[in-house]
N, C-alpha and C positions, 0 to 999 in steps of 0.2 A: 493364698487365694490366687487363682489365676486370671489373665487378662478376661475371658468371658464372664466369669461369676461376679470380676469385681465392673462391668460394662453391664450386666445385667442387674447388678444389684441398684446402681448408679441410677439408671433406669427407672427402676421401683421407689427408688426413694425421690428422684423426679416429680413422680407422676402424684404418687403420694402426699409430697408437698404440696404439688396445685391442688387435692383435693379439700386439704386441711386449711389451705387458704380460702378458697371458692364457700365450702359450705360445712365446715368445722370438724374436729375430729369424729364427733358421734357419727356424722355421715358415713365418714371412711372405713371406717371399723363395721358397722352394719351391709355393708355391701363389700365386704370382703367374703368370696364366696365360698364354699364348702367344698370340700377335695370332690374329685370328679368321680362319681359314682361307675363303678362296672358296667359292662352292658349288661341292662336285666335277662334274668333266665325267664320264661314264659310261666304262668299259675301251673301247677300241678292238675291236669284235666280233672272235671266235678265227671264225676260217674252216675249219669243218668239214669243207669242201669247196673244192677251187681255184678262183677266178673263173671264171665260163664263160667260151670264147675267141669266141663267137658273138653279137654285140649285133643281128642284122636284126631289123627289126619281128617279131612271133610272125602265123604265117600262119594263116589263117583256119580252124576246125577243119573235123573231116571230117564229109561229107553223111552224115547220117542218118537213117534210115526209121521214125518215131515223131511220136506224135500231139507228144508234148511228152517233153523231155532235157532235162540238165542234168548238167555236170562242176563237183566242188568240193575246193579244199582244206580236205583235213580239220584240219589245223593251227588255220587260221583261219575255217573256213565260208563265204573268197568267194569265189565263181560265177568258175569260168573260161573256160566255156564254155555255152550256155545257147539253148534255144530252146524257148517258151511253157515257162517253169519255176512261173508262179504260174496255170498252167491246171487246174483243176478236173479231174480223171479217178479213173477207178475204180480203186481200187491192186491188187484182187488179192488173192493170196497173200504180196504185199510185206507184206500189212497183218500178217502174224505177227512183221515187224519188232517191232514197236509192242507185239504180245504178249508176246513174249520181252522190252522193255525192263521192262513190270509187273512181271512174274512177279518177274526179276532185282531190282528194288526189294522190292517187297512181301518175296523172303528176305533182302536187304538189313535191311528193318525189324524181321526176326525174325516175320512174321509166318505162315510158310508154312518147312518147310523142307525139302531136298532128299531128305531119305530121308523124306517124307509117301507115303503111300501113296495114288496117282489112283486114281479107279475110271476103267474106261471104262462109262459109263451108259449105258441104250439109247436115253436120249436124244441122246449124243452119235455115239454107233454108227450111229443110224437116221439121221441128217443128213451125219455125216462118213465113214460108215465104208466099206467094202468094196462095199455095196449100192449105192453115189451114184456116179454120173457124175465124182466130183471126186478128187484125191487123198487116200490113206488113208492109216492106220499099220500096220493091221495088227493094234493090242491085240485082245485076247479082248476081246465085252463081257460085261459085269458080272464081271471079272474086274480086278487092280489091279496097278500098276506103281509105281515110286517114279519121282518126280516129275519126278527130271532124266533117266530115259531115258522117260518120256512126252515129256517138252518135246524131246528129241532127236527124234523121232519126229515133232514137228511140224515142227521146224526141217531134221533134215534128208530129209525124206520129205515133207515138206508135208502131213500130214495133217489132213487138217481130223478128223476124230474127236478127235485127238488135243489138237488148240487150244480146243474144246469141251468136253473133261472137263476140260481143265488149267482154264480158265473157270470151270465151276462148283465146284472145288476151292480155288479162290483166293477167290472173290468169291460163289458160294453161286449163281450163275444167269448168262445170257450177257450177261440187261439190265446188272445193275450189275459186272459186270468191265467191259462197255463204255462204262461213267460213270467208272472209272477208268482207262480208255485214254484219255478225253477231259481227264481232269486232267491225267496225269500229261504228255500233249499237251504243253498248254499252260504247263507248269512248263520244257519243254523248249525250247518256242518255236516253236511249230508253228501257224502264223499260219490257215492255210487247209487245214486237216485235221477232218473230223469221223469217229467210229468207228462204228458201229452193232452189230459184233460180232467176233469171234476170228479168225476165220479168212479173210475176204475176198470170201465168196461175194457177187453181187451183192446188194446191199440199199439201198433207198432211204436219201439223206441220208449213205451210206457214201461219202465222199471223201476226197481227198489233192491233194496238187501235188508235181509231180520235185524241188522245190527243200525242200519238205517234207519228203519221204522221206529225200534225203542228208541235211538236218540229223539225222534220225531216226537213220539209219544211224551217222553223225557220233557222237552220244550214247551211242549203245550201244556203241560202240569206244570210248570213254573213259570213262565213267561203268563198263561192268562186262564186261570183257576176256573172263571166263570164258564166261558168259555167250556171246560173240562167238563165241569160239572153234567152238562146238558147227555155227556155219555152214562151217566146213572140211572138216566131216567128209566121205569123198566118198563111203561107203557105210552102211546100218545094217542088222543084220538084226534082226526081232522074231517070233519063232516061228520056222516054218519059210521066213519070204520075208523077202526081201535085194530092198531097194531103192537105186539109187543119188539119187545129190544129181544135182539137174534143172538145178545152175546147171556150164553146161559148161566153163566158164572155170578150173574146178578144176583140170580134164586139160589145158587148153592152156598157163597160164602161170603157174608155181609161185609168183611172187609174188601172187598173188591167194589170197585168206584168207576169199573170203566175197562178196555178204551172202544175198540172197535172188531166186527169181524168184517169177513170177506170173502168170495166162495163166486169164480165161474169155471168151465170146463177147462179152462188153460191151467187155472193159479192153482186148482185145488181150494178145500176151505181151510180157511187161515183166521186167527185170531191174536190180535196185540190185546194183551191184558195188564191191568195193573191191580193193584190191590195195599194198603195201609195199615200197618199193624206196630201202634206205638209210636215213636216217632219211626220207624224204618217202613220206609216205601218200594217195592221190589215192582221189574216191568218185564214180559213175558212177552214172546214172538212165537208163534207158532206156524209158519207158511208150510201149502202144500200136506195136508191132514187129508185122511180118508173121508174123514164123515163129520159131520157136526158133534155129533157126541162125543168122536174122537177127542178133535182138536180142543173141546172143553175139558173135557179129562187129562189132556196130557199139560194144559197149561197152569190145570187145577196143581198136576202133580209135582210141577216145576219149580211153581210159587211154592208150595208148602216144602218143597227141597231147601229153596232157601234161604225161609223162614227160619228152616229147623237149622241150617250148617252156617248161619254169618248173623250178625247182630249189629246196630247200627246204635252208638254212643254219640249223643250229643258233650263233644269236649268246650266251646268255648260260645256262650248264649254273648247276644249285641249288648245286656244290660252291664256286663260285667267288665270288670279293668284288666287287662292280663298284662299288663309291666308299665312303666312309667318312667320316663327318660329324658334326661338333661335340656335343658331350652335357653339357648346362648342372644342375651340384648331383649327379652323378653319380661313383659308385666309380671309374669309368674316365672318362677326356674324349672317350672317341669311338665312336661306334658303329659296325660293318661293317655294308652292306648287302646285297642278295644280292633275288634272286628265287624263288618257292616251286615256281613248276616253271618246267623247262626253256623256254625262252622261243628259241622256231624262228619262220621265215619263209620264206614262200615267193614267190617273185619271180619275173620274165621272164630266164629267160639270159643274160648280158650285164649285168644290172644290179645283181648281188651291189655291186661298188664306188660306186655311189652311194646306197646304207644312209645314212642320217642318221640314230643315235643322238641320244637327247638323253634328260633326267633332271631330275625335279620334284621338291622336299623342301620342307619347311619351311624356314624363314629357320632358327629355332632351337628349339629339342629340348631339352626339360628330362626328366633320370629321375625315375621309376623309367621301364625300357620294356622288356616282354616281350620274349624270343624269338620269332619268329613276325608279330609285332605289324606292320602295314601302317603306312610312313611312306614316304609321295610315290610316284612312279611313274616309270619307264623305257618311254621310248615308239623306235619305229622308223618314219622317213620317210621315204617314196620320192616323186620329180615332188611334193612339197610338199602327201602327202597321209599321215597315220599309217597304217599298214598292220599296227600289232602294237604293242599296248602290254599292258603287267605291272604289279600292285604292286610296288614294292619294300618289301620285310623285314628285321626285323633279323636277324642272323644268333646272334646271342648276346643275351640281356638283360644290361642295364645297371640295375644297384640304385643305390638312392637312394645318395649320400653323407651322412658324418656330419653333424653339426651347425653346423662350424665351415666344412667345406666348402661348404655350401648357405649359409652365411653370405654367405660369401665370392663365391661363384658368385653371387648374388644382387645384389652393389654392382655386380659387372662388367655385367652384363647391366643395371645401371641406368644405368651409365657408357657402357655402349657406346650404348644406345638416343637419348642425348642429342646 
């Protein structure tokens, strides 16, 4: 035996003996702990859907008539289809996306809230109202509304009146709501967007890009559903007039849910669309289109492109355990993991079965450790590129163990690391 094995043994029977004196053999023997497990491999994804039966290349999307497009999964945010998506143009009435995201935080923050009573101001009236060339709502001016059938008004009437009092209602003027359209931009990630005001009319230094916008769109489907919602509406009436919603996709294909059009003589007519089918959510850009009919047509034809060429698997839901893993000086020896939201992917048809799962943790994990608490991550690989990765969470906290336990747990992990 050599000098380490017999100092290390020496050691062991040391430590051993205080325990057998302290609190009897049975003790010692029962917390003598189990060989150290491997790191777990991740669950075998649940197939929320059957393998597609179709693997051919995905075929090239459909032609269409726009200065710059752009199709994206909304899952994940990558481009599926794409032509000049980071091109500079004028968004429009798309840009009341962007308003509705504000508004939507700002009552989020408690700052503004939905039974606030808008004025329509004649400043907003005399630019957006009835009297302009552009789309109205309708409000009386100097007359007042609560706030969420004002912002209906914008959203689904496109009112520029209406994106103008909701403006100076939130932020006190159109300059600094438009200082917090540009924040709140860039907290989202809107790389090549600048705002200049509410509503979308032309105005210098007012830009976007198609690939912009769907993020945009993207955000406000997730961050504040309610919010979203209010673009399905397909008609509003405010007084005596009933307007319908200008985005025609409402009446042609019941999975579509939204989001916005857009259309003056600079921008061309343009349409952000999204549309739900199963759990896969697809989002459609269409800036700079001939004609309304166009832009419906080509965004109708985009969506059903890539409905038909990608499919979206829900691989790992929040209820389920996907590995379980050593927990060093803890009440329990092991933690379950899990992911904090549902963790989907979207792929080419045909390639559901070569998913590569894999899973990153610590070597080793001492308690105490929250519920909730972020330890390693569960990643998905497709052709040798991640396409989706998650934290992974504990699913329950683990408390400290007692004294004698953290003792003990403590020689191990000295034992082991040797």
């Amino acid at each position: 035996m050599t000098l380490r094995s017999t100092s290390r043994a020496a050691a062991f029977a040391a430590l051993t003996s205080a325990f057998l004196v302290t609190l009897g053999a049975g003790f010692a023997s029962a917390q003598t702990p189990a060989a150290k497990p491997a790191t777990a491999a991740p669950a075998t994804p649940a197939a929320a859907l059957p393998p597609a039966s179709d693997s051919l290349p995905v075929p090239p999307p459909p032609q269409i008539q726009g200065t710059a497009w752009v199709l994206i999964d909304a899952v994940s945010g990558n481009i599926l289809a794409s032509h000049n998506p980071d091109l500079r143009v004028e968004p429009a009435s798309i840009t009341k996306v962007m308003t509705s995201y504000v508004i939507a935080a700002e009552l989020k923050g408690g700052k503004v809230k939905d039974t606030d009573q808008v004025m329509m101001t004649e400043n907003a009236w005399r630019k957006g109202g009835a009297a302009t060339d552009g789309s109205y709502s309708g409000f009386a001016v100097n007359q007042t509304a609560p706030l969420v059938e004002m912002e209906k008004g914008m959203v689904v009437q496109s009112g520029n009146d209406a994106a103008i009092a909701l403006a100076e209602h939130v932020a006190g003027s159109e300059d600094a709501f438009a200082a917090l359209m540009n924040q709140y931009a860039a907290r989202i990630g809107l790389k090549n967007s600048h705002f200049m005001n509410p509503h979308g009319l032309s105005q210098e230094n007012h830009y976007s890009t198609a690939h912009d916008l769907a993020l945009l769109g993207r955000a406000l489907i997730h961050d504040f559903p309610v919010a979203y919602s209010y673009n399905k509406i397909k008609e509003l009436k405010v007084g005596p007039i009933t307007q319908p919603n200008r985005n025609l996709l409402l009446w042609r294909d019941n999975t579509v849910d939204g989001i916005k059009t857009g259309h003056h003589s600079k921008a061309g007519y343009c349409l952000m669309a999204s549309a739900l089918r199963g759990d896969q959510r697809l989002i459609s850009v269409v800036m700079g289109s001939t004609s309304e009919a166009q832009r419906a047509t080509d965004s109708q034809a985009l969506l059903n492109w890539g409905f038909r060429f990608y499919e979206t698997h829900k691989l790992y839901d929040t209820s389920k355990v996907i590995a379980q893993q050593k927990v060093w000086k803890g009440q329990t020896a092991q933690v379950q993991l899990g992911v904090a939201e549902p963790l989907l992917v979207t792929v080419p048809r045909g390639k559901y079965a070569q998913l590569k799962p894999s899973m990153d943790v610590p070597k080793s994990l001492v308690a105490p450790i929250k519920k909730g608490q972020a330890i390693g991550t569960v990643k998905v690989m497709l052709d040798g590129k991640v396409i989706a990765q998650r934290p992974l969470v504990a699913m329950a906290a683990v408390e400290e163990g007692g004294f004698f336990k953290r003792l003990w747990d403590e020689f191990w992990m000295w034992w082991e690391s040797e």
